[in-house]
C-alpha positions in Angstrom: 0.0 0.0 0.0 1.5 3.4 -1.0 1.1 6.5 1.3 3.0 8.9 -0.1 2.8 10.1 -3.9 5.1 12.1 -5.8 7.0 14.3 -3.5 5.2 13.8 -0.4 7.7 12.0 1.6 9.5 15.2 1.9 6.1 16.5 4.7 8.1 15.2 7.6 11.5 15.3 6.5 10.8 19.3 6.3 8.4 19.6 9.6 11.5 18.2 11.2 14.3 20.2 9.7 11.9 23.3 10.6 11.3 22.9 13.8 14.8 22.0 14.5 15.4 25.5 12.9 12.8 27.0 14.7 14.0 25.3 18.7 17.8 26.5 17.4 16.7 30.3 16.9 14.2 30.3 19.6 16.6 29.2 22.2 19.1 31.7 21.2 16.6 34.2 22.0 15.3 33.4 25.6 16.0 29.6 26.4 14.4 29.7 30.0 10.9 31.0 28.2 8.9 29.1 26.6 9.6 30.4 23.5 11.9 27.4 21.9 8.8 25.3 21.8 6.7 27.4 20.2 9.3 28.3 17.9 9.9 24.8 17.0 6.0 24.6 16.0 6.0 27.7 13.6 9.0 26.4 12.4 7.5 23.2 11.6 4.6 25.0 9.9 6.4 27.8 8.3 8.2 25.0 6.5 5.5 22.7 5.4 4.2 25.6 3.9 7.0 27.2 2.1 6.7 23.0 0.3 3.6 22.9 -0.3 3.2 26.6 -2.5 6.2 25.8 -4.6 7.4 22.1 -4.9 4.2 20.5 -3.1 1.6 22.0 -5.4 -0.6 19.5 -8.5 0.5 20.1 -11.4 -1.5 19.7 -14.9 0.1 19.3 -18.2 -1.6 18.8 -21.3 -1.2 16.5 -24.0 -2.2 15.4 -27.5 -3.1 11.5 -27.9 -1.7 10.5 -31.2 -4.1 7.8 -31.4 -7.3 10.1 -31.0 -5.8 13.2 -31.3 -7.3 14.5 -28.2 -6.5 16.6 -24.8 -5.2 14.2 -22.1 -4.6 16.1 -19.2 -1.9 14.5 -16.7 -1.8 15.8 -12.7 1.2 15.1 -10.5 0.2 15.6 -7.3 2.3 15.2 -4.1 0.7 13.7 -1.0 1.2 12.2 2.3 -1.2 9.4 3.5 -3.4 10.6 0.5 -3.7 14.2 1.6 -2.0 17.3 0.1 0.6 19.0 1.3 -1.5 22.3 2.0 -3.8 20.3 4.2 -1.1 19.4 6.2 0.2 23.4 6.3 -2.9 24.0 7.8 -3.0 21.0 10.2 0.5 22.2 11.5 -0.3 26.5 11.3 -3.5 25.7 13.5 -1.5 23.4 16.2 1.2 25.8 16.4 -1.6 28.6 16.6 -2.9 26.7 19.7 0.6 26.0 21.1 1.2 29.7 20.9 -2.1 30.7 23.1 -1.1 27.9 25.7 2.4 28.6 26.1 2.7 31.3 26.2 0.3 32.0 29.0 2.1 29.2 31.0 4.7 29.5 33.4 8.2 28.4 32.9 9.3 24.9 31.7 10.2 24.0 35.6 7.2 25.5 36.9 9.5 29.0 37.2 7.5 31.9 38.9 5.5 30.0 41.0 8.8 29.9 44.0 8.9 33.2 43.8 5.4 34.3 44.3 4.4 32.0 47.4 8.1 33.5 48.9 7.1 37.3 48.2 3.8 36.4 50.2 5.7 34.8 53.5 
């Protein structure tokens, strides 16, 4: 059984290299935030993307039969698990849409201001 057509299998190849870009620049920024994981997930999007506007996109050429002299129109198209790479762009831009709203409104990765309020309070 096939899953992948045409260039497909390169989805998670880039949603990886991407949100190993995205962690690497993110962490440069302000690694005790979490902003390296959210980073990571716009990466991963940004990425998937960037593929499926240029390479990722169906393409349709047109040809003559010579038999019946007639149109035959032949699409590439480039999926993963029978789905287009633009459906999975906007799987990925949605969850790192939600990632953003919920981590960013969370404290630190080790649970970081919550020491220092209950101190200021004794």
């Amino acid at each position: 059984m096939i899953i992948v057509s045409g260039n497909g299998f390169l989805i998670p190849i880039l949603a990886i290299a991407g949100g190993f870009l995205g962690h690497y620049l993110g962490s440069r920024t302000n690694p005790a935030d979490n902003l390296p994981i959210v980073a990571m997930a716009w990466g991963a999007a940004l990425s998937v993307l960037l593929y499926a506007l240029t390479i990722g996109r169906t393409r349709t050429r047109i040809l003559i039969d010579p038999e019946t002299s007639r149109n035959v129109s032949i699409r590439t198209r480039h999926t993963m698990f029978f789905l287009p790479g633009m459906f999975w762009a906007f799987a990925l831009v949605i969850c790192a849409a939600v990632m953003t709203l919920t981590m960013l409104n969370a404290p630190g990765p080790a649970g970081e201001g919550e020491g220092e309020i209950a101190s200021a309070a004794a």
